[in-house]
N, C-alpha and C positions, 0 to 999 in steps of 0.2 A: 667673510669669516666672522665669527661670532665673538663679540668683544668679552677678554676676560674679564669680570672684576677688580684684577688691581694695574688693569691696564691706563695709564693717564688719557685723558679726554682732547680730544683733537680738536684744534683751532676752528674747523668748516663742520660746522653739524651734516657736509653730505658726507664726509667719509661713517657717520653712527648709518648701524642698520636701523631697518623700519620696526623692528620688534624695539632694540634699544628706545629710538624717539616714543615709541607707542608707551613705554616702561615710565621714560620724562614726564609722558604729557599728564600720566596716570598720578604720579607723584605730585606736581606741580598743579593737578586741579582739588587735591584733598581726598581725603578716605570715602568721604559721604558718595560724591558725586564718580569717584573711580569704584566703587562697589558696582555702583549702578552701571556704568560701562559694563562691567566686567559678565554683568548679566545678559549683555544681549552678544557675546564671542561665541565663536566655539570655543567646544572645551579643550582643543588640542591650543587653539591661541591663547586660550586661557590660563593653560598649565606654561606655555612659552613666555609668554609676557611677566606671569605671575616669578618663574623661576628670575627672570630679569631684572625686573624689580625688587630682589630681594640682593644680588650682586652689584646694584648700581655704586653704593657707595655714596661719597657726597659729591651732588653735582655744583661745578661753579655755575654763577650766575646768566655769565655768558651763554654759555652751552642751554639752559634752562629756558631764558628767556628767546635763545633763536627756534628752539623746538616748538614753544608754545603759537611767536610769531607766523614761524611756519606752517601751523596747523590752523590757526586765522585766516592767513591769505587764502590755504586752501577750500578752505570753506566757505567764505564769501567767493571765490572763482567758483566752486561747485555751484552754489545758489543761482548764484547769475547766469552760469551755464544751465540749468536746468528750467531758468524761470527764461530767457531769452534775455537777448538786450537790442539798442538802440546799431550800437556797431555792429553786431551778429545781423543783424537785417542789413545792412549797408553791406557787410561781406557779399555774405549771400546774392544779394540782388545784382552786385557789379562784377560778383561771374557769372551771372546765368543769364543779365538781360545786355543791352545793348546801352552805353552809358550814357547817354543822353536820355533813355527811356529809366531808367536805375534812379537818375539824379531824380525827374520829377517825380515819381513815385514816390522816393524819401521826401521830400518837398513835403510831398502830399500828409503823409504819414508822421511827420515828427513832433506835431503839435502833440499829437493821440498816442505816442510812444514814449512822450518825455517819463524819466523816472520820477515817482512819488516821493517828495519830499518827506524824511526821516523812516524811510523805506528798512532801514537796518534796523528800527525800532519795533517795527508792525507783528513781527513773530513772537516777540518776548513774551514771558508770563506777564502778568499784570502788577505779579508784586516786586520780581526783578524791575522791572520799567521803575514801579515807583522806587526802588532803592534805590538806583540810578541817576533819577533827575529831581528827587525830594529837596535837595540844597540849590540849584539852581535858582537864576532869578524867578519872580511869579510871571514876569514876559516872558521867558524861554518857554516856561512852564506852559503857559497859555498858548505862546505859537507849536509847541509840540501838539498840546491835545486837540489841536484845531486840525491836524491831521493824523490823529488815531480814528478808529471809528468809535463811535456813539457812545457804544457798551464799553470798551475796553477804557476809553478816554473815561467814565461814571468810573470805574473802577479804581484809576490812577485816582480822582479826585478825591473822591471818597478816605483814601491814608492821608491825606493831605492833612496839616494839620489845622484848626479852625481858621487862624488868623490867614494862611496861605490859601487856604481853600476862596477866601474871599477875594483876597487880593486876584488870584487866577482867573477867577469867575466873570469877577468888574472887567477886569482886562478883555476877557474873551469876548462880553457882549459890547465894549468900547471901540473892539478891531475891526479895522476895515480892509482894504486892500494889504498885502504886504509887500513890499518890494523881493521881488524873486530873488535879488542880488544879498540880502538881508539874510530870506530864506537860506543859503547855499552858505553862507557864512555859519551862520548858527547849527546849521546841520555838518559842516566841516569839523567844527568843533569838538562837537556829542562826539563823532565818530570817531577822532583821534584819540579824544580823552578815553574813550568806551578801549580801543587799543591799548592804551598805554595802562591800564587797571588789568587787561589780561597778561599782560607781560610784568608789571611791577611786583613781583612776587619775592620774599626773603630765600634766601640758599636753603634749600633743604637736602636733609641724606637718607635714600634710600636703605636698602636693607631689610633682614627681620625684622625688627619693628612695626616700620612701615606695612609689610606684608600681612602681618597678625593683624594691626587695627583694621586695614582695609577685607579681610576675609572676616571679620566681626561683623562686619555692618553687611555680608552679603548673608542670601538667604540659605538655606541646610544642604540644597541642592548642588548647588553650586557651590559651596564650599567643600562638601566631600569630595566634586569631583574633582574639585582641583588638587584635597588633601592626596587623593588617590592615586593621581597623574603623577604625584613628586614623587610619592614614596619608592614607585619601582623604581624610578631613577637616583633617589640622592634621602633615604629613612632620616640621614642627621637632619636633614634642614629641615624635613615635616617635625621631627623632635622639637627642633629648638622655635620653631614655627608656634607648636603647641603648648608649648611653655610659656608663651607670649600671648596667647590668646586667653578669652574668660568664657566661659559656656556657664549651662544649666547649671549642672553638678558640682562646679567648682564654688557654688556658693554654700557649699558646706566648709568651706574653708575662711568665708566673711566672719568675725568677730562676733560674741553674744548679740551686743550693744547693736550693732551696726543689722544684726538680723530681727531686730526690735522696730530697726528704724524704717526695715524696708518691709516690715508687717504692716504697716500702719499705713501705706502706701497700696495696700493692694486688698481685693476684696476676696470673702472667703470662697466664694464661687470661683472665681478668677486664680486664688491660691487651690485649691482640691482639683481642679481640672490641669494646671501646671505638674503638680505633685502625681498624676495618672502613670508615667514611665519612668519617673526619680529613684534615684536607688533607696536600699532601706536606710544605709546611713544616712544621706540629705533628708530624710522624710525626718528619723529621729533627730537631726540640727535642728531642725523648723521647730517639729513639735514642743522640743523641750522648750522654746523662747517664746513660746504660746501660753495662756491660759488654759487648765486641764477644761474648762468647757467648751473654750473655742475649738482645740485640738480635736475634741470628740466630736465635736460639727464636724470639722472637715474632713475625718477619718470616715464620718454616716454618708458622707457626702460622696465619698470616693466609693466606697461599700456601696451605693447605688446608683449609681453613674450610668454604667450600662456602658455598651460600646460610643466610643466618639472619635471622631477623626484624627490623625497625626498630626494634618496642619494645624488646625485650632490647638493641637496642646503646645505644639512649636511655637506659634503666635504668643500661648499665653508666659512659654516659659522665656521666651525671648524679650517681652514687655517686661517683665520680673528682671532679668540681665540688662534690661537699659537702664531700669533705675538703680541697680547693684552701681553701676558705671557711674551715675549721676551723682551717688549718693558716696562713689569711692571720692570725685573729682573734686566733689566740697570738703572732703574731710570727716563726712557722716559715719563711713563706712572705713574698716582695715579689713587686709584679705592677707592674710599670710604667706609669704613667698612674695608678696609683691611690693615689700619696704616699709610692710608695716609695722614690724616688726622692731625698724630702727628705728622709728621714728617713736617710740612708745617712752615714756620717762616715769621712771622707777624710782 
């Protein structure tokens, strides 16, 4: 049964459904990184999850942190499952052969089977890895990159900063054998701490909010479809959805000052191809905050344009909306309706 929103949260994260945990894990990893999920759903899971995430309300910690937990274990089981392992051959082999024959066989095989030391580390980006182990000792540092490979290990070094780069370096060409028991200690560590950063997360509360910022950071596509999917179902929350969000056109609504600020940030090629689908009112905001020659650039500019693509003018008007956001976030920019208003001293 489908949890209501102002239903209380239950002690065992098994009684939440999988859509609810999927709405957690979504909240709990940040808008940036649940955009990007959200892009590779379908769009029926997308419109489910999406509605979910906007009901969740505020999750306690508990509940937050066993969803996330939950979604780790499963994902290292998945890994291992799909990559084999050491006991999945020892299964295997002690039902199908005769156990005498089973045991030497593993015998045989376990040197060439053992798992690769910092094995949880080998997939990561390179710049993830270096945010990761940047603080660690320049030892750690150096028995890590002794088994990255070649390239990825140049890469980590490389952010490294001068003094540590050295110190890593000396150490690496200083190392000799390592004690395996040393190895398995140090990589116990990484592994736990690499845990405990995915689960130490502050309380946060779901809802519209949350919903708006996360459909801002996705792309046109995917955002209509989702706008679409709500609205046969429930108009108020796409309303109050869109109240919350900031598009193209709404920066007719930014402040003189503030559309000065974000002139000066963008080039007029880049402004006359954004301006391609804008309404008349946003074109005459812009213009009037322009120089009457520059304006007439950009006006010759559009006047000769010719056909161009949708996506490029999304791109450019979407680049334009990031730094509206950037420029709201420092204080550069007011936008009306969105507390700019109170904030203003007369």
């Amino acid at each position: 049964m489908p949890r209501r929103p102002t239903d209380p949260y239950p002690d065992d994260i098994s009684e939440l459904t999988g859509v609810t945990k999927a709405a957690i894990l979504l909240l709990a990893v940040g808008s940036d990184p649940a955009a990007g999920v959200l892009t590779h759903m379908p769009s029926e899971t997308v419109e489910e999850v999406t509605r979910e995430l906007a009901g969740l309300g505020r999750v306690p910690d508990h509940i937050q942190n066993s969803v996330v937990e939950e979604f780790y274990n499963i994902s290292i089981a998945s890994q291992y499952a799909n990559e084999g392992s050491l006991s999945y051959a020892k299964t295997l082999l002690q039902n199908s052969l005769d156990p005498g024959v089973a045991e030497r066989l593993l015998s045989q095989i376990q040197t060439q089977v053992q798992k690769t030391p910092f094995s949880f580390l080998q997939r990561a980006e390179s710049d993830n890895l270096l945010t990761f182990i940047q603080d660690e000792h320049p030892q750690t540092i150096a028995l890590i990159l002794c088994h990255l490979s070649h390239h990825k290990a140049s890469e980590v070094l490389v952010g490294l900063a001068m003094e540590k780069q050295l110190e890593v370096i000396k150490r690496i060409a200083n190392m000799e054998q390592t004690n395996p028991e040393v190895i398995r200690e140090v990589e116990q560590g990484l592994e736990s701490r690499l845990s405990n950063m995915l689960m130490q997360s502050m309380e946060k509360a779901g809802g519209v909010p949350t919903v708006s910022e996360i459909l801002n950071l996705t792309d046109r596509a995917t955002e209509k479809t989702i706008m679409d999917g709500l609205e046969s179902d429930d108009p108020d929350l796409v309303e109050e959805i869109r109240r919350l969000m900031f598009v193209f056109e709404d920066i007719k609504l930014v402040n003189d000052k503030g559309i000065q600020s974000v002139l000066k940030e963008i080039e007029n090629d880049e402004l006359s191809l954004a301006l391609k689908t804008a309404s008349e009112q946003l074109q005459q905001k812009i213009f009037t905050n322009m120089s009457e020659r520059a304006a007439s650039m950009v006006k010759e500019d559009m006047e000769f344009m010719g056909p161009v693509r949708v996506s490029d003018v999304e791109a450019c008007q979407q680049r334009i909306v990031d730094i509206v956001r950037r420029l709201e976030e420092s204080g550069d920019v007011m936008i009306e309706g969105r507390g700019g208003d109170s904030e203003m001293i007369v």
